[in-house]
Backbone as CSV, one residue per row, in Angstrom:
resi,resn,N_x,N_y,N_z,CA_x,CA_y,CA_z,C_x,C_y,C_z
1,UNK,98.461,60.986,-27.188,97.547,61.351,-26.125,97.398,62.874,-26.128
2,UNK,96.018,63.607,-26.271,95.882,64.993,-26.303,95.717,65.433,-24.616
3,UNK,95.760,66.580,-24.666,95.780,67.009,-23.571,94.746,66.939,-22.691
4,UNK,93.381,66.438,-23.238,92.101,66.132,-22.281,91.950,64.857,-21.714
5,UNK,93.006,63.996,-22.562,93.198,62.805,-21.827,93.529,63.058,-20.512
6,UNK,94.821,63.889,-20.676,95.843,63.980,-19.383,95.250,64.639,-18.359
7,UNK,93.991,65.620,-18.557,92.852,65.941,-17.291,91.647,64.601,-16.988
8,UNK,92.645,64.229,-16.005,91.357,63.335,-15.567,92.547,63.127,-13.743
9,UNK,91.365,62.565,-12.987,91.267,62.410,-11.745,91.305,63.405,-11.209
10,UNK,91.963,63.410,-9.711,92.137,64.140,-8.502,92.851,64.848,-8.779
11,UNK,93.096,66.570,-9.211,94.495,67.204,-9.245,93.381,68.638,-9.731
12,UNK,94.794,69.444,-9.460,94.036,70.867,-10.324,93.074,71.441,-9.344
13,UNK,92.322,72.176,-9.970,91.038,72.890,-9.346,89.928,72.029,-8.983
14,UNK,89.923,70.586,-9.401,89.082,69.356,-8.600,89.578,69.626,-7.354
15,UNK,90.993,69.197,-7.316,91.133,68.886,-6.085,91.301,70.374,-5.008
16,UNK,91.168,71.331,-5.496,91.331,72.488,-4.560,89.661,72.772,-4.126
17,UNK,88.845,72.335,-5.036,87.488,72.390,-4.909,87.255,71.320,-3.726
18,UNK,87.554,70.179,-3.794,87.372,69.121,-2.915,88.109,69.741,-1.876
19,UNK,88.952,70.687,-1.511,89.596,70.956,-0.078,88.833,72.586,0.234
20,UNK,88.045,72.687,-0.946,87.122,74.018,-0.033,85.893,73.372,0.299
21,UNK,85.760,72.533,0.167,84.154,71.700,0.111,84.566,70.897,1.933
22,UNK,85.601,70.016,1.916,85.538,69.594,3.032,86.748,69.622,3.889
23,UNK,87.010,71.054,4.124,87.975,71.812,5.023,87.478,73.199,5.341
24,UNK,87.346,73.858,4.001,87.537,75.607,4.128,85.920,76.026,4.598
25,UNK,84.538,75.220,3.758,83.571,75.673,3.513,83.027,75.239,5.395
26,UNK,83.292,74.050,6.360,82.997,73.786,7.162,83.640,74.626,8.432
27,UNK,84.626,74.414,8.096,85.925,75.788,8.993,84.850,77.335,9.302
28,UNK,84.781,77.325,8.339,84.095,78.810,8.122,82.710,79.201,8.564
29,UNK,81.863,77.458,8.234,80.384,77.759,9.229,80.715,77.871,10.817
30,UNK,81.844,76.815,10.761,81.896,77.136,12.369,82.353,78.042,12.791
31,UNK,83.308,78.945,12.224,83.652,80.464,13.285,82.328,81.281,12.854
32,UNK,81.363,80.714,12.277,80.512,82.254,11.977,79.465,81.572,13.288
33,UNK,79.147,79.966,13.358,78.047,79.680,14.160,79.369,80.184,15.806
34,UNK,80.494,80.163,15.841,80.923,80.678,17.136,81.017,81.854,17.496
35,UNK,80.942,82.460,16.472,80.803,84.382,16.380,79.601,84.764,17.240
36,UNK,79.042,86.096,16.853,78.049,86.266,17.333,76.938,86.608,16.079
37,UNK,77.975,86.123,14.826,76.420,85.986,13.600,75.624,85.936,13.588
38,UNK,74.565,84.466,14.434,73.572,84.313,14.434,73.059,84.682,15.552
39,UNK,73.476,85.639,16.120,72.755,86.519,17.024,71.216,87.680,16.519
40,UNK,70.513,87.435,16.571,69.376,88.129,15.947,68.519,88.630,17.463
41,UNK,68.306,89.810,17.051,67.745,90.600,18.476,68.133,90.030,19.801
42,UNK,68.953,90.017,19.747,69.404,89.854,21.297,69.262,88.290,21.298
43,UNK,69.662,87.741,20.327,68.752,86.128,20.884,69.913,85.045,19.792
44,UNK,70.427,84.493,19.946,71.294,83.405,19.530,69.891,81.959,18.281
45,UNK,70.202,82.589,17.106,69.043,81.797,16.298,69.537,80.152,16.491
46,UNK,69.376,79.492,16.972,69.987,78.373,17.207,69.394,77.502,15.998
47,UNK,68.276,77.858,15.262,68.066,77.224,14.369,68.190,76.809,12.875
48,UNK,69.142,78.446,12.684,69.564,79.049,11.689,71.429,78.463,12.244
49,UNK,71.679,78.225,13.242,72.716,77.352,13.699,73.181,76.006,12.970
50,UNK,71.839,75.531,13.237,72.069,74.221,13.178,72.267,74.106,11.249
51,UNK,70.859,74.316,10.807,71.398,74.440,9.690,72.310,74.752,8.834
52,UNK,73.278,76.048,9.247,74.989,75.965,8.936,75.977,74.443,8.859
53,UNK,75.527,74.307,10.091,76.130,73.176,10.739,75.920,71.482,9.987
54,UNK,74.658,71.657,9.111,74.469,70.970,8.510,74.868,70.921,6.943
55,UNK,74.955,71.813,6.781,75.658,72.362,5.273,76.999,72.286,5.571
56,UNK,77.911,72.243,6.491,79.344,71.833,7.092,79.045,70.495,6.634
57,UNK,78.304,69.235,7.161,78.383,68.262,7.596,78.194,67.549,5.835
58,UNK,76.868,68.424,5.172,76.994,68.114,3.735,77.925,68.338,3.127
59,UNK,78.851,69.728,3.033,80.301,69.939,2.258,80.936,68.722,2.397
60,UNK,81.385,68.253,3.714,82.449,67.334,4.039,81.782,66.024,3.357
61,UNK,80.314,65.428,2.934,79.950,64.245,2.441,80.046,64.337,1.187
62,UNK,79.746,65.609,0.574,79.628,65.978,-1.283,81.863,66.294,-1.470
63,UNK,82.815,66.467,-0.465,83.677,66.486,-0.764,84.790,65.411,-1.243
64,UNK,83.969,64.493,0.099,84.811,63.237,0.064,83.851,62.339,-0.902
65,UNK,82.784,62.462,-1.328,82.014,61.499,-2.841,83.526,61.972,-3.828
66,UNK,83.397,63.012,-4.204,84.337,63.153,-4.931,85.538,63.295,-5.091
67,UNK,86.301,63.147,-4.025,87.811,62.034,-3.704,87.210,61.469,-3.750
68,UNK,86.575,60.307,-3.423,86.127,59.018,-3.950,85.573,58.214,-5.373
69,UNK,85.202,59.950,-6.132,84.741,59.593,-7.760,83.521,58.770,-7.519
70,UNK,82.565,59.286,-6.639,81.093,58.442,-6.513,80.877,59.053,-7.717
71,UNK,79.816,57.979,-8.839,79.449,58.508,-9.964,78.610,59.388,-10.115
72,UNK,77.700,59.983,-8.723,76.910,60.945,-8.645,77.421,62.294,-7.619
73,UNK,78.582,62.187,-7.834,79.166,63.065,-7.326,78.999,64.715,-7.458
74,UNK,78.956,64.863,-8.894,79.329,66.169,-9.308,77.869,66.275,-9.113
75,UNK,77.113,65.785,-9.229,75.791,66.130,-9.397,75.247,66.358,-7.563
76,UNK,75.870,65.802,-6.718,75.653,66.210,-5.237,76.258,67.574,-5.091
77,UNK,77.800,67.673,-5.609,77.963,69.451,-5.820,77.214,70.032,-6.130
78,UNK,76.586,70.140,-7.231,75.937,71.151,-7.845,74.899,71.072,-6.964
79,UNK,73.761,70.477,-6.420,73.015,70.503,-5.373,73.460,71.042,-4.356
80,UNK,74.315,70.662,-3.813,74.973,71.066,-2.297,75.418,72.324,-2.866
81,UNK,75.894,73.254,-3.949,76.181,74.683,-4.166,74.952,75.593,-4.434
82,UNK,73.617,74.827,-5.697,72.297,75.214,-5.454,72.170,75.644,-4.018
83,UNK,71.756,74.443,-3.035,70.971,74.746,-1.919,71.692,75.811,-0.646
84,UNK,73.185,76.069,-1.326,73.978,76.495,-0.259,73.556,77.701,-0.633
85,UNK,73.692,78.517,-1.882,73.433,79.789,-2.436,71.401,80.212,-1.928
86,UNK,70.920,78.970,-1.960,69.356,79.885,-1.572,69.421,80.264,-0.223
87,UNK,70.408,79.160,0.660,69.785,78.849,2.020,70.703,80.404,2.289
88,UNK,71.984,80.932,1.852,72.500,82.156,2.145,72.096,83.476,1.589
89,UNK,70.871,83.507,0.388,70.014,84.079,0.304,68.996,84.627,1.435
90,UNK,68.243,83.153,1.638,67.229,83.309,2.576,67.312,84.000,3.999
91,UNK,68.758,83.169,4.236,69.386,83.842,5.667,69.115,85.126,6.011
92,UNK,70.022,85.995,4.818,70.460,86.886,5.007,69.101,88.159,4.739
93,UNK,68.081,87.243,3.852,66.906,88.308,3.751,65.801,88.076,5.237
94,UNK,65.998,87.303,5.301,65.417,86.981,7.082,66.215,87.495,8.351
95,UNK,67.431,87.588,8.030,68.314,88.503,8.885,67.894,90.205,8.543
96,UNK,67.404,90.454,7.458,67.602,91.595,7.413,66.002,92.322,7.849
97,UNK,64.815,91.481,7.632,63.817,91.337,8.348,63.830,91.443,9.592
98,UNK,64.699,90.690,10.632,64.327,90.230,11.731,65.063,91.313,12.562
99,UNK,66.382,91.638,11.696,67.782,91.879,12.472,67.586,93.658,12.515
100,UNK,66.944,94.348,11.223,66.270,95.618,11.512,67.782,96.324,11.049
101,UNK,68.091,96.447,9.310,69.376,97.127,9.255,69.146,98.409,9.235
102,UNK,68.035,99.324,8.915,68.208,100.817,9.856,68.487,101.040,10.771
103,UNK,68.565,100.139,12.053,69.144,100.572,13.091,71.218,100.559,12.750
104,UNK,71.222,99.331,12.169,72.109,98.876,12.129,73.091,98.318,10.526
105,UNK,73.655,99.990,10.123,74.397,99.604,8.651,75.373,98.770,8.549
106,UNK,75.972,98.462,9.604,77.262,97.747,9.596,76.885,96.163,9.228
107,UNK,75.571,96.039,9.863,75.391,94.325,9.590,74.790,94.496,8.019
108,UNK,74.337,95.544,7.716,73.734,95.662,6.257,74.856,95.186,5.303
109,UNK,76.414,95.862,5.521,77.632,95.701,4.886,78.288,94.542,4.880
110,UNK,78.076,93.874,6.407,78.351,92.561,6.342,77.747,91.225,5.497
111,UNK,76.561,91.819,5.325,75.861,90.713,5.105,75.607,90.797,3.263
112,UNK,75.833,92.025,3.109,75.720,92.402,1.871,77.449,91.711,0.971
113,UNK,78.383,91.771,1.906,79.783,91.124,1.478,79.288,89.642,1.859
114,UNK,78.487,88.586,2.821,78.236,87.277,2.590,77.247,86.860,1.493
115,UNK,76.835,88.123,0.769,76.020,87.866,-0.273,76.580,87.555,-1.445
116,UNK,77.348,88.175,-1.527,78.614,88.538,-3.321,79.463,87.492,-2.718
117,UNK,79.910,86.924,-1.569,80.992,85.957,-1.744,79.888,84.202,-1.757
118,UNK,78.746,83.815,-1.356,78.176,83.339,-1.906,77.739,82.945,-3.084
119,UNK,77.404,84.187,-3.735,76.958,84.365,-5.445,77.838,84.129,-6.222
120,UNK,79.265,84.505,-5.772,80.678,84.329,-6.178,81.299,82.479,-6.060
121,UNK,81.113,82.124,-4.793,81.357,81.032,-4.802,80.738,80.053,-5.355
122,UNK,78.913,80.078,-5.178,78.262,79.447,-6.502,78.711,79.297,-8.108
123,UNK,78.725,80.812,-8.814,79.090,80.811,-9.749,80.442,80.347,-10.478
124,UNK,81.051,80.715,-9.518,82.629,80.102,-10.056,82.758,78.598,-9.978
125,UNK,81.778,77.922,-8.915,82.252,76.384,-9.081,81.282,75.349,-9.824
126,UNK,80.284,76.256,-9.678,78.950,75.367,-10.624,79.374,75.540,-12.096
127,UNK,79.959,76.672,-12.510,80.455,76.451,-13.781,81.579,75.729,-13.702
128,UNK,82.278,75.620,-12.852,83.690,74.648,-13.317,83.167,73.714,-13.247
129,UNK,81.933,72.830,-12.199,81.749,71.848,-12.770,80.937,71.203,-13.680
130,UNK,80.172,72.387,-14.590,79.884,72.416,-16.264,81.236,71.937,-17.024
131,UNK,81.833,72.599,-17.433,82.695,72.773,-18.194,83.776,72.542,-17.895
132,UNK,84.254,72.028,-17.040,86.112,71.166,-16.638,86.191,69.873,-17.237
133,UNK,86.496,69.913,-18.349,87.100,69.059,-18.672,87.743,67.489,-17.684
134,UNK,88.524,68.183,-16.717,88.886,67.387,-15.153,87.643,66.081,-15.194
135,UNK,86.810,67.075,-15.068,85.665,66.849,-13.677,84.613,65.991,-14.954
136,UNK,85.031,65.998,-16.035,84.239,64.940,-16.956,85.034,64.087,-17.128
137,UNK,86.238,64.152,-17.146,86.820,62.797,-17.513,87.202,61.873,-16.277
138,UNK,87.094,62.684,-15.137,87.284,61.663,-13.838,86.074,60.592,-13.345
């Protein structure tokens, strides 16, 4: 038995992926939708809310497909990491529209660090689930 046999199922960076997908990635919309993040001019975006809230609700369905090994699993990741990376694109260029960062550099810095850890989190897991070995043989 070679060693690509012995990568297969739940273990490894699958499974740490599956506990940022439906623990860390939902955890995290919610202290930002309880923050005052989506605060935009004085005004609580409740709509830009909800949608967080819904990308929580997708992590936790694209996490547990895969503890479960649905056969279209990896392929709901890569979607659910696609649409997560535009929708934190879009955000943040509509925040920066709306939100007016000449007045305000600090949200420029903030938002400029939810940009690179986005781009970061895309990239690092859409390629692992190219190329993991794991994540093809499970």
């Amino acid at each position: 038995m070679d060693k690509s046999e012995k990568l297969s199922g739940i273990g490894g960076w699958l499974l740490f992926f599956i506990i940022t997908l439906a623990f860390i990635t939902p955890i995290g919309i919610l202290y930002y939708v309880s923050s005052d993040y989506y605060i935009i001019d004085g005004q609580f975006d409740s709509g830009l809310a909800l949608i967080s809230i819904g990308f929580g609700v997708w992590a936790i369905i694209v996490g547990i497909a895969l503890w479960r090994k649905n056969p279209k699993a990896v392929v709901w990741a890569k979607e659910f990491l696609l649409s997560y990376l535009i929708f934190s694109i879009v955000s943040i260029i509509v925040g920066a529209i709306l939100g007016g960062y000449s007045s305000d550099p600090e949200l420029l810095a903030e938002d400029s660090v939810s940009l690179i850890r986005a781009i970061g989190y895309f990239a690092i897991w859409f390629s692992y689930l190219n190329v993991s070995k794991r994540v093809k043989n499970t």
